[in-house]
TORKOL-4160 file (C-alpha; in steps of 0.2 Angstrom, whole numbers, padded with zeros to 4 digits, m for minus):
365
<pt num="1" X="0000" Y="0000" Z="0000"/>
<pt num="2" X="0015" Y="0011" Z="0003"/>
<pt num="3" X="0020" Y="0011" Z="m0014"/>
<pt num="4" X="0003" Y="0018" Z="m0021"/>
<pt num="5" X="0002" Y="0037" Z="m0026"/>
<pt num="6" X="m0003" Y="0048" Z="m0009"/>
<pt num="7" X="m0012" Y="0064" Z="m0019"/>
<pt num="8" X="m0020" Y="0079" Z="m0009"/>
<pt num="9" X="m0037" Y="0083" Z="m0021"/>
<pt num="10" X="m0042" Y="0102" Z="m0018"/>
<pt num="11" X="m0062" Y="0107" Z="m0025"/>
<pt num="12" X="m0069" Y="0124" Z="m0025"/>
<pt num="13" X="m0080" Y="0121" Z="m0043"/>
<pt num="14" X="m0093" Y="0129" Z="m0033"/>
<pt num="15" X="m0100" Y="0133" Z="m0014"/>
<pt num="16" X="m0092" Y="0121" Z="m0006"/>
<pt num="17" X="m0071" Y="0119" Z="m0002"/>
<pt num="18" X="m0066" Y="0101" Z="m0004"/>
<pt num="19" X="m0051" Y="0094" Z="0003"/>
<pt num="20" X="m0049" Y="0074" Z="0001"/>
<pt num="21" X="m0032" Y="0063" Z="0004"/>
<pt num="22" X="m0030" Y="0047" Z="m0007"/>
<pt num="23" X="m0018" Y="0032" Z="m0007"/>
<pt num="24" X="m0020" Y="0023" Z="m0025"/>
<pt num="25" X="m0038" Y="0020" Z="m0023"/>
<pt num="26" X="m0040" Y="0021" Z="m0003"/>
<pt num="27" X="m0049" Y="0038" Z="0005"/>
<pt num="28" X="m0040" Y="0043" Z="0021"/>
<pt num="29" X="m0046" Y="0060" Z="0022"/>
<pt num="30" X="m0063" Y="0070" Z="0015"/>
<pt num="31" X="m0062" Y="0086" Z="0023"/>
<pt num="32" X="m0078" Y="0099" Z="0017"/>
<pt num="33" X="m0082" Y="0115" Z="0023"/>
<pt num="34" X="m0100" Y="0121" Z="0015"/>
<pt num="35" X="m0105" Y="0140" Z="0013"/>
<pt num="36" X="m0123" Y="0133" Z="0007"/>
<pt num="37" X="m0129" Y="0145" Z="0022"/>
<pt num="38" X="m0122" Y="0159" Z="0019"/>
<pt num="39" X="m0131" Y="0158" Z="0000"/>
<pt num="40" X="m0148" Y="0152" Z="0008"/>
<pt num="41" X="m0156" Y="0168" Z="0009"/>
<pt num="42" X="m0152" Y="0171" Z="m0010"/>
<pt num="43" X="m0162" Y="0155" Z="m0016"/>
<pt num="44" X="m0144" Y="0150" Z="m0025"/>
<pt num="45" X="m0127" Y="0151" Z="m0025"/>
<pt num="46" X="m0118" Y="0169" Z="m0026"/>
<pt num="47" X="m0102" Y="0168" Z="m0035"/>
<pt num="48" X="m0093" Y="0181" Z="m0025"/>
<pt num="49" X="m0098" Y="0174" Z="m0010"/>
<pt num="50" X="m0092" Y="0159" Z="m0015"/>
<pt num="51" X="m0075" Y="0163" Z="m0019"/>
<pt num="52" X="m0075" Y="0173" Z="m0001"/>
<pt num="53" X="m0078" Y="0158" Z="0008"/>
<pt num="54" X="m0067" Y="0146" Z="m0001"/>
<pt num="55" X="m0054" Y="0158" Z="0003"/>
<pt num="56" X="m0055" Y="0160" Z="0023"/>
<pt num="57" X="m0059" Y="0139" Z="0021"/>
<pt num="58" X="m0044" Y="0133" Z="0012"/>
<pt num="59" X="m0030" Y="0135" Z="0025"/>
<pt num="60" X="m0039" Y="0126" Z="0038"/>
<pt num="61" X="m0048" Y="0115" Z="0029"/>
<pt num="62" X="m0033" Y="0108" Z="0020"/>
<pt num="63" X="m0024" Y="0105" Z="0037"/>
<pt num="64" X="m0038" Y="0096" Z="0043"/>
<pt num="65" X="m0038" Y="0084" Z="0029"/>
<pt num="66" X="m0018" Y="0081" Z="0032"/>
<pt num="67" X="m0024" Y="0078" Z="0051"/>
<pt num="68" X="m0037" Y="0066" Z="0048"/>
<pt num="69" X="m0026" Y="0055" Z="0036"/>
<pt num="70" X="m0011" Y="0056" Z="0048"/>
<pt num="71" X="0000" Y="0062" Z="0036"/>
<pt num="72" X="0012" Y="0077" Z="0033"/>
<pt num="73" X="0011" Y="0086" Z="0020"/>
<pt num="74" X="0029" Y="0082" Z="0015"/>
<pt num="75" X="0024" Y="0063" Z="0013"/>
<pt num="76" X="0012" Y="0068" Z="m0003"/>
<pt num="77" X="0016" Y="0063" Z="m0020"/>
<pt num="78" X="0007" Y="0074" Z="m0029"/>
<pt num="79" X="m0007" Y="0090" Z="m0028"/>
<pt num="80" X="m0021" Y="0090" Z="m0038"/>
<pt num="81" X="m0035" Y="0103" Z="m0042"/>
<pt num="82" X="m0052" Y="0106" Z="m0050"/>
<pt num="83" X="m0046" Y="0117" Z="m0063"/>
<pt num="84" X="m0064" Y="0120" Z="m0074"/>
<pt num="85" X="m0077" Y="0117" Z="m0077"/>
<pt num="86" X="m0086" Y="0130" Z="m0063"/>
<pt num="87" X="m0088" Y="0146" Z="m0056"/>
<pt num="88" X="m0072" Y="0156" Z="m0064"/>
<pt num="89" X="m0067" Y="0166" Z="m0045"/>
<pt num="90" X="m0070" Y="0150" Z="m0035"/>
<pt num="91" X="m0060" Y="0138" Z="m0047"/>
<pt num="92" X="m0047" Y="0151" Z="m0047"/>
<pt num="93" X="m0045" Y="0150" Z="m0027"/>
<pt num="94" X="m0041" Y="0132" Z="m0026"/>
<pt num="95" X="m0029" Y="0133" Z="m0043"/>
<pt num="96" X="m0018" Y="0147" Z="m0035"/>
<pt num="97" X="m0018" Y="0137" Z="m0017"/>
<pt num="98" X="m0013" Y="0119" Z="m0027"/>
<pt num="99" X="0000" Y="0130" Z="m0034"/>
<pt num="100" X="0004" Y="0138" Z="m0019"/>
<pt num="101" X="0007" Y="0120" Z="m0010"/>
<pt num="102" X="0014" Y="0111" Z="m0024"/>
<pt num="103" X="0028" Y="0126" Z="m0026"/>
<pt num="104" X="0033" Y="0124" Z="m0009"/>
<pt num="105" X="0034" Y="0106" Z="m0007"/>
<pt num="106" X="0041" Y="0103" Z="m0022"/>
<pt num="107" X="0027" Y="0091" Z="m0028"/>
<pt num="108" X="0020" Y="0089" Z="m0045"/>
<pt num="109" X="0003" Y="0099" Z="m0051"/>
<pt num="110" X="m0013" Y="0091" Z="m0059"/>
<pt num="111" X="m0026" Y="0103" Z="m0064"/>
<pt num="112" X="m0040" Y="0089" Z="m0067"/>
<pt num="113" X="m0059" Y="0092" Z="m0073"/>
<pt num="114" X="m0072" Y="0091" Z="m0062"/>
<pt num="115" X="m0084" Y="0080" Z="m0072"/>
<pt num="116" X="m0071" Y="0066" Z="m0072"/>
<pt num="117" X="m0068" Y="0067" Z="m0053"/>
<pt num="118" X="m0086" Y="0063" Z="m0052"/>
<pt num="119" X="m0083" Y="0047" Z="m0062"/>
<pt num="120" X="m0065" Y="0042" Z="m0055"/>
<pt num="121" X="m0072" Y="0044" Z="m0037"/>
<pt num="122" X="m0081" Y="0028" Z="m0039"/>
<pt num="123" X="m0065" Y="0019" Z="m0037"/>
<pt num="124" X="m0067" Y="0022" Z="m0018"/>
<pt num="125" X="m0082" Y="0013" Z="m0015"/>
<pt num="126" X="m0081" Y="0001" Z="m0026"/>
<pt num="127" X="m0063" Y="m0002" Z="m0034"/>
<pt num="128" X="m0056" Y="0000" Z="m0051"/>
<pt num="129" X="m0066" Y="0007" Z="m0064"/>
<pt num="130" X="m0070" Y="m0004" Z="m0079"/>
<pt num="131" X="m0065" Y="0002" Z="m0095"/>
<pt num="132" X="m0075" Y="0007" Z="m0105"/>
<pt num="133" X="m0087" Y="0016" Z="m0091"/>
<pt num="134" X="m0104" Y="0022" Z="m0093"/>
<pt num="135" X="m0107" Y="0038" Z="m0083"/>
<pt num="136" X="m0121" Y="0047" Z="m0079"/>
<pt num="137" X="m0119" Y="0064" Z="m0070"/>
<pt num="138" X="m0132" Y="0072" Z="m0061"/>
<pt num="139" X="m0128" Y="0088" Z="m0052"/>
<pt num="140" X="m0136" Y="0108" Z="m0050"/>
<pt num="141" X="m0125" Y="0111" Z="m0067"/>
<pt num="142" X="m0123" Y="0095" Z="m0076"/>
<pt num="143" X="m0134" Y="0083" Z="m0082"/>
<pt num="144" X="m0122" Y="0072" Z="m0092"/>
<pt num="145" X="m0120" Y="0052" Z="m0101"/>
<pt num="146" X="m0101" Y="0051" Z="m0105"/>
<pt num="147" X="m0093" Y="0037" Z="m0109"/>
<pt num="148" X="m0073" Y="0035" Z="m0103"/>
<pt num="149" X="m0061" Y="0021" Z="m0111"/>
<pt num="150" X="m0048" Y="0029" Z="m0099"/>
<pt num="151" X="m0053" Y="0039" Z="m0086"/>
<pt num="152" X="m0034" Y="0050" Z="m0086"/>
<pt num="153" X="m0037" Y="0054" Z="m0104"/>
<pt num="154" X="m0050" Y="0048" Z="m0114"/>
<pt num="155" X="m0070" Y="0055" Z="m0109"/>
<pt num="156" X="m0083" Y="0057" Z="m0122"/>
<pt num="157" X="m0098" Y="0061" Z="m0121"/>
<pt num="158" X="m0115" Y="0055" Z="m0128"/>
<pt num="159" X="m0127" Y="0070" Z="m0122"/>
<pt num="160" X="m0129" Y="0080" Z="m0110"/>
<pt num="161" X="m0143" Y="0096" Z="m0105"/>
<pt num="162" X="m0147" Y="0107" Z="m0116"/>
<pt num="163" X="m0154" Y="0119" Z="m0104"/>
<pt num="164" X="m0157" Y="0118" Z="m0084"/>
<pt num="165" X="m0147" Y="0103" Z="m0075"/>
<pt num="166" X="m0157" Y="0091" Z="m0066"/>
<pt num="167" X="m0150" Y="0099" Z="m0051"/>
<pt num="168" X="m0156" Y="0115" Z="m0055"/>
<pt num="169" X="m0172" Y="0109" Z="m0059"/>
<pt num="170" X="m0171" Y="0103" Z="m0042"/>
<pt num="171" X="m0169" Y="0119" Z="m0033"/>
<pt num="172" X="m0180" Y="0130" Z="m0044"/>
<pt num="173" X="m0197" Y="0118" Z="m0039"/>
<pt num="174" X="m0193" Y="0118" Z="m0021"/>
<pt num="175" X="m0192" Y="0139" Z="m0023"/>
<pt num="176" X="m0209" Y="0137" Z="m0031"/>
<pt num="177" X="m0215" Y="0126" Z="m0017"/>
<pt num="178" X="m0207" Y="0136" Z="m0004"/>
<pt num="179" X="m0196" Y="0123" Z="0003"/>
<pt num="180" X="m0180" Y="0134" Z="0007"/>
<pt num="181" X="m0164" Y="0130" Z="m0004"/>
<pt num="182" X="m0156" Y="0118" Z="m0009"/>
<pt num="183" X="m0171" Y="0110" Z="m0016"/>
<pt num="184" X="m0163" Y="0090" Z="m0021"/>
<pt num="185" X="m0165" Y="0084" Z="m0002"/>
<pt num="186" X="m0180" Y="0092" Z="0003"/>
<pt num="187" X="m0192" Y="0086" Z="m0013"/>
<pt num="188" X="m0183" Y="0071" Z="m0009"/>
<pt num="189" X="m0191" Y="0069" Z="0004"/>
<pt num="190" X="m0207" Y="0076" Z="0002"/>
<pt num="191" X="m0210" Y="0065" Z="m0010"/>
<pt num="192" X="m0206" Y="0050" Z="0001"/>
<pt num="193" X="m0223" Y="0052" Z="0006"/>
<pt num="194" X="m0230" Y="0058" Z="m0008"/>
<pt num="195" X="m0238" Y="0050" Z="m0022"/>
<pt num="196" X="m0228" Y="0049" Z="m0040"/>
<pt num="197" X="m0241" Y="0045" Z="m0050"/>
<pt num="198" X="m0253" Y="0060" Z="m0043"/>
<pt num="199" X="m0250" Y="0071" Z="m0059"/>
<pt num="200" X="m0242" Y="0068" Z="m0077"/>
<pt num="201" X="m0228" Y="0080" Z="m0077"/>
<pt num="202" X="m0221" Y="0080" Z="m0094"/>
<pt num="203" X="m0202" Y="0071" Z="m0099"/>
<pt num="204" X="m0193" Y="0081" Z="m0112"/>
<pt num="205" X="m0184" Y="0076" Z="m0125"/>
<pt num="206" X="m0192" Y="0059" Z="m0126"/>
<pt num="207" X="m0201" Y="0059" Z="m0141"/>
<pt num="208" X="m0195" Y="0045" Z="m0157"/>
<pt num="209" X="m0186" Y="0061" Z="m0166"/>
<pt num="210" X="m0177" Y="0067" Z="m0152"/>
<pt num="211" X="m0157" Y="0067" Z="m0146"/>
<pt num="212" X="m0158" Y="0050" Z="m0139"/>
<pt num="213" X="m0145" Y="0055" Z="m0125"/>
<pt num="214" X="m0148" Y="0075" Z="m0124"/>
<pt num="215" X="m0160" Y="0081" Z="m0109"/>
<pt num="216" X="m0170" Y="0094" Z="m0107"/>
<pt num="217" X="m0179" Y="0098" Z="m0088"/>
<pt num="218" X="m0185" Y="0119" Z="m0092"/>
<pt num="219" X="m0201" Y="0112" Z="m0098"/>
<pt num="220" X="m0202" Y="0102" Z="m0083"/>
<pt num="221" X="m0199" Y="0116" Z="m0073"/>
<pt num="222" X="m0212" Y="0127" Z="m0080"/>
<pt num="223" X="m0225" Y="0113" Z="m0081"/>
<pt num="224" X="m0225" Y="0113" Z="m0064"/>
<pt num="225" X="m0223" Y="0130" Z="m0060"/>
<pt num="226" X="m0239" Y="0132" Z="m0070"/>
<pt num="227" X="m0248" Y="0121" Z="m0062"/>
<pt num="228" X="m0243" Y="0124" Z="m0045"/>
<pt num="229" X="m0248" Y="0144" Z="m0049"/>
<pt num="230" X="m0266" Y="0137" Z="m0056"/>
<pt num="231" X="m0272" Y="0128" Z="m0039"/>
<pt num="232" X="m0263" Y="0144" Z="m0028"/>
<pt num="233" X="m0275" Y="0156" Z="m0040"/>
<pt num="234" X="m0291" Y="0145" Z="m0039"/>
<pt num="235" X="m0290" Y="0148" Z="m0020"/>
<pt num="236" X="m0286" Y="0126" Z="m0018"/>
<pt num="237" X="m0269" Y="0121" Z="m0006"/>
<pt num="238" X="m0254" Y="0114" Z="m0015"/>
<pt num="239" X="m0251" Y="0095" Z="m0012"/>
<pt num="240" X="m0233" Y="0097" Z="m0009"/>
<pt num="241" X="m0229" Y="0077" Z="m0006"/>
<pt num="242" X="m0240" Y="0076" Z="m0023"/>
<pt num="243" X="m0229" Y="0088" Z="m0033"/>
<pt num="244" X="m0213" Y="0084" Z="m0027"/>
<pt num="245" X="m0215" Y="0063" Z="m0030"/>
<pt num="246" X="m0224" Y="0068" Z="m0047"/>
<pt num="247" X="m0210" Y="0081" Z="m0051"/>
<pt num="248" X="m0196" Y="0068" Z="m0045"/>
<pt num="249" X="m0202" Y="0055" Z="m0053"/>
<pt num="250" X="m0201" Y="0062" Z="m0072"/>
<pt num="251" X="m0181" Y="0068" Z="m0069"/>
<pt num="252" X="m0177" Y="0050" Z="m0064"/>
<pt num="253" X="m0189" Y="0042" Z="m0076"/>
<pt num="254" X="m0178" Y="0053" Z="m0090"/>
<pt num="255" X="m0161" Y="0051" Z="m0081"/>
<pt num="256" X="m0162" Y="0032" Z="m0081"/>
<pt num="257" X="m0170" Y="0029" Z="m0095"/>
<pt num="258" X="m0159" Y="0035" Z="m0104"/>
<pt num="259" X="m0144" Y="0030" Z="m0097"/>
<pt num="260" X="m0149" Y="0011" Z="m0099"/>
<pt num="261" X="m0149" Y="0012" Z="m0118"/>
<pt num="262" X="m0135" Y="0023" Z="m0119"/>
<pt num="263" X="m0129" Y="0006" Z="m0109"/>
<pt num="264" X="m0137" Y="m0006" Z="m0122"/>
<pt num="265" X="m0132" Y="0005" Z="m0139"/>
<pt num="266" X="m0114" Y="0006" Z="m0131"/>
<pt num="267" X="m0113" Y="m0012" Z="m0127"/>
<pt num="268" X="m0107" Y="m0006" Z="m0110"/>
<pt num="269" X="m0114" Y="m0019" Z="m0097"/>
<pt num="270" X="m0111" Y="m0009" Z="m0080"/>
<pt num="271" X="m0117" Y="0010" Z="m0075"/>
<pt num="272" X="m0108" Y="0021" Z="m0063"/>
<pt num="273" X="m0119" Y="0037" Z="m0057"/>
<pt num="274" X="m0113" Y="0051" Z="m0049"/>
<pt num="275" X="m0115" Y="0069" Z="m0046"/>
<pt num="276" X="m0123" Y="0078" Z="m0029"/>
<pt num="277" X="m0143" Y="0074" Z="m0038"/>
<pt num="278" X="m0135" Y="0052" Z="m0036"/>
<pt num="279" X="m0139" Y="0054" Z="m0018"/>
<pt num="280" X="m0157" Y="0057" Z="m0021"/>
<pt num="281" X="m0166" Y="0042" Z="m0017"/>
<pt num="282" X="m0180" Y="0036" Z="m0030"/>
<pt num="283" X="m0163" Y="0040" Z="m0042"/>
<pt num="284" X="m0155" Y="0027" Z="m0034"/>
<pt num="285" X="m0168" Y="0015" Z="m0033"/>
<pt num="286" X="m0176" Y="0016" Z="m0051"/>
<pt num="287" X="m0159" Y="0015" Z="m0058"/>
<pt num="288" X="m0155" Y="m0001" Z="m0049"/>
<pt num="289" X="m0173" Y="m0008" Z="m0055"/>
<pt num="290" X="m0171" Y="m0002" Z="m0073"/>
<pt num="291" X="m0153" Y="m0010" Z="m0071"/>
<pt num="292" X="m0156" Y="m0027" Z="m0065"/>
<pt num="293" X="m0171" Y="m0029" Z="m0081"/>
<pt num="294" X="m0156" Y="m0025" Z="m0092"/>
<pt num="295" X="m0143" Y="m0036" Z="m0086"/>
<pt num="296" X="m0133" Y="m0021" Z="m0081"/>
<pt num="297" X="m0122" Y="m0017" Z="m0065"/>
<pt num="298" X="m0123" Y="m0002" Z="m0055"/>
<pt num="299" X="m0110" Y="0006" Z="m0048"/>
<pt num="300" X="m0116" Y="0022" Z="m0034"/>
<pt num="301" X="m0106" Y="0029" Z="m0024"/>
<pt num="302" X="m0112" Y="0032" Z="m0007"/>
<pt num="303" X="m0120" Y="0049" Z="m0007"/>
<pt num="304" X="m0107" Y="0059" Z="0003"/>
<pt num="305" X="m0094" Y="0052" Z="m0010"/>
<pt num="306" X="m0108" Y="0060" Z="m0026"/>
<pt num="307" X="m0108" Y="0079" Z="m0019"/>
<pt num="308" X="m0093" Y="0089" Z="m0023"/>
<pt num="309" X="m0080" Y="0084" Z="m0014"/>
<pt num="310" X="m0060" Y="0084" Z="m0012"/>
<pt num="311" X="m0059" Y="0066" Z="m0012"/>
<pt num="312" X="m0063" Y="0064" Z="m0030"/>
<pt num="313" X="m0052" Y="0077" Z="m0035"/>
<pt num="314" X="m0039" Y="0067" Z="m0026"/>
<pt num="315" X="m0044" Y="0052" Z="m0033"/>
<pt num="316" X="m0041" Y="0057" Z="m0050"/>
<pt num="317" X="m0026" Y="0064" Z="m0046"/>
<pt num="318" X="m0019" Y="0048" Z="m0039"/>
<pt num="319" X="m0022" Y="0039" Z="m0057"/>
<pt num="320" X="m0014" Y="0052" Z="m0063"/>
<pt num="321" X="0001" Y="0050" Z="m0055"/>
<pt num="322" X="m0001" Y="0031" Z="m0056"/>
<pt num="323" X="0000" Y="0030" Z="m0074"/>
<pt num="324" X="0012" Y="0042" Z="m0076"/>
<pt num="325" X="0002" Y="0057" Z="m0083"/>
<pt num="326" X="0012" Y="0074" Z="m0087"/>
<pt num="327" X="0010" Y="0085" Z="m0074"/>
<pt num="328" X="0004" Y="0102" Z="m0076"/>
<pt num="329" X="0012" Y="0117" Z="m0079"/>
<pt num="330" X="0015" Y="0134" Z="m0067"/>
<pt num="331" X="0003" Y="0145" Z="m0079"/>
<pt num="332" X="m0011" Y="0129" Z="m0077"/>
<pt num="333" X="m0026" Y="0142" Z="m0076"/>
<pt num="334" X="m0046" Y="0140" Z="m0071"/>
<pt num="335" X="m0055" Y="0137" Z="m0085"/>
<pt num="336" X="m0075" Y="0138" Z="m0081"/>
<pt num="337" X="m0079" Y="0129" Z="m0098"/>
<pt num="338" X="m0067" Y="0114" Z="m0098"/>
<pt num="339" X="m0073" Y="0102" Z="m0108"/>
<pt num="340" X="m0075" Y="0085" Z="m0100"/>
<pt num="341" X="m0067" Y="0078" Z="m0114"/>
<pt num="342" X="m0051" Y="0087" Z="m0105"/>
<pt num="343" X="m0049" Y="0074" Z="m0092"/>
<pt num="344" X="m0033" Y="0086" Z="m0084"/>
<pt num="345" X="m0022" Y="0098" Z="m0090"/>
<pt num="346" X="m0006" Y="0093" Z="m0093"/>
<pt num="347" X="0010" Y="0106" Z="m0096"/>
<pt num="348" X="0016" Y="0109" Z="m0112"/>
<pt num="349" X="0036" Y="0100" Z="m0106"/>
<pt num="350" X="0026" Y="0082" Z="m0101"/>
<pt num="351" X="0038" Y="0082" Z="m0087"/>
<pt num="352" X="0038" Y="0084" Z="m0070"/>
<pt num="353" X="0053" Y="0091" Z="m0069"/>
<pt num="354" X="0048" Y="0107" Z="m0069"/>
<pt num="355" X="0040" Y="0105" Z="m0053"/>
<pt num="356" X="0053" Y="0099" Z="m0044"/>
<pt num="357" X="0066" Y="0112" Z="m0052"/>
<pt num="358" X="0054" Y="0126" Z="m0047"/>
<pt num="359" X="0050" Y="0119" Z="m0030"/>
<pt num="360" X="0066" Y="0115" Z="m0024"/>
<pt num="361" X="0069" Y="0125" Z="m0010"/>
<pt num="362" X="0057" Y="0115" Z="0001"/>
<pt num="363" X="0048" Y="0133" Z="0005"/>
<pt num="364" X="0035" Y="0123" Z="0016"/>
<pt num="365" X="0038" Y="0116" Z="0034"/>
């Protein structure tokens, strides 16, 4: 076990600073600290507040992560970073701190994409990833099937939204129910007790001449935004349960359905779903249905493991390193619209040299 890659993952995609520690494919450390109050009162996430956060966050929280895997910071093999896609001034706090950290340790840089974090973090739960991998990532800015042959450098992706994320979708209907932010948990369980068959919400982009992989949740939104306005106007209470179930129920409906043939067209017999929406749990529980009828594995990590998180950034990180991927250069910079099909973001030398030259005068202690 010693001789696996120990990688320090840094994530700040968004409102929440991830710190995660990883030997080879063994989580020591997940460190999180969450801003999601201080954006509570907005209905969203702020960016500049966001950025604010990560930046009194990141000291600490990176020393926590170190503490709780019982290591020094000396002992690391590599940093690596979310360096896109997300929110431009929070990305661009955690790729100045890896820097910062790999400079004075004298350790190697991997900016990596967030999108494929989600994917490798899998290999923490349940080991290896198969190759090829179906992936299906649910989260409040993606809704996405990719297909990886090699997690490190090979992503591509089948389809993806074409307007609101499913996570989005999420928070928006709990604004129109009045059930505080964020919305994914709290519909989640509302509709626990609620009844999913209750209304026919409609499911985009599942008509014979649509994208068969593409997804589509703003009509979704709106239906129900509608209908939710109709009963409020005509004086009659809202069956919350109701909505949230029927409303729940058409995402996952979409989601796995279409998920499962991109599996069958692709001749990929397991899934792996991840992505903070993979903790909802009709998602879970409709995709293992729909997956056992198909003959299909599913891989889930557990739901801690599908938010954003430092582990999966420090997961990917220690593939990198394992299979000998080029390190990133000193002007790696965030890049909000990374395309997933840019697993990481190597440096022009395709050396780690560079690291090490620049690095070493151990400025750290």
């Amino acid at each position: 076990m010693a001789d696996e890659p120990l990688v320090l993952g840094i994530e700040t995609s968004c409102d929440e600073t991830g710190v995660g520690v990883v030997r080879g494919t063994t989580l020591l450390a997940d460190a999180v600290a969450s801003s999601v109050d201080e954006h509570a009162r907005f209905g969203g996430v702020v960016p500049e507040v966001a950025s604010r956060a990560h930046l009194e966050a990141m000291v600490p929280t990176i020393e926590r992560a170190l503490k709780e895997a019982g290591v020094g910071a000396r002992d690391l093999d590599g940093i690596a970073v979310t360096a896109g896609p997300g929110l431009a001034g929070a990305l661009l706090v955690g790729v100045s701190a890896a820097k910062a950290y790999a400079y004075a340790l004298g350790k190697p840089l991997y900016g990596v994409n967030h999108l494929a974090s989600h994917i490798c973090v899998d290999q923490l739960e349940h080991g290896p990833l198969p190759e090829p991998t179906m992936a299906l990532l649910v989260s409040g800015g993606h809704s996405s099937l990719l297909l990886s042959t090699d997690i490190t450098s090979d992503v591509r992706p089948l389809g993806a939204t074409i307007d609101d994320a499913a996570g989005e979708a999420f928070d928006k209907i709990a604004r129109v129910l009045n059930l505080g932010f964020p919305g994914g948990p709290v519909i989640d369980r509302y509709a626990r007790e609620g009844d999913p068959d209750a209304i026919a919400f409609p499911r985009g982009l599942t008509g014979p001449r649509d994208p068969a992989y593409d997804f589509s949740f703003s009509g979704l939104k709106t239906a129900v935004a509608r209908w939710v306005e109709a009963r409020r106007a005509a004086g009659e209470e809202v069956p919350v349960r109701d909505v949230s179930a029927s409303f729940q129920e058409a995402v996952v409906d979409v989601l796995t359905r279409k998920a499962v043939r991109a599996c069958k067209d692709e001749g990929v017999d397991h899934l792996m779903i991840g992505g903070g929406v993979a903790a909802n749990s009709r998602l879970r529980a409709l995709a293992q249905e729909r997956c056992e009828a198909a003959g299909i594995r599913l891989r889930v990590p557990r739901p801690k493991l599908c938010t954003d998180n430092g582990a999966m950034v420090a997961a990917l990180g220690a593939e990198m390193v394992a299979r000998n991927r080029p390190a990133s250069d000193w002007d790696l910079s965030a890049d909000s619209s990374l395309p997933v099909t840019d697993p990481h973001v190597p440096g022009a030398s395709h050396t780690h040299d560079h690291v090490h030259e620049a690095g070493e005068g151990n400025l750290y202690s």
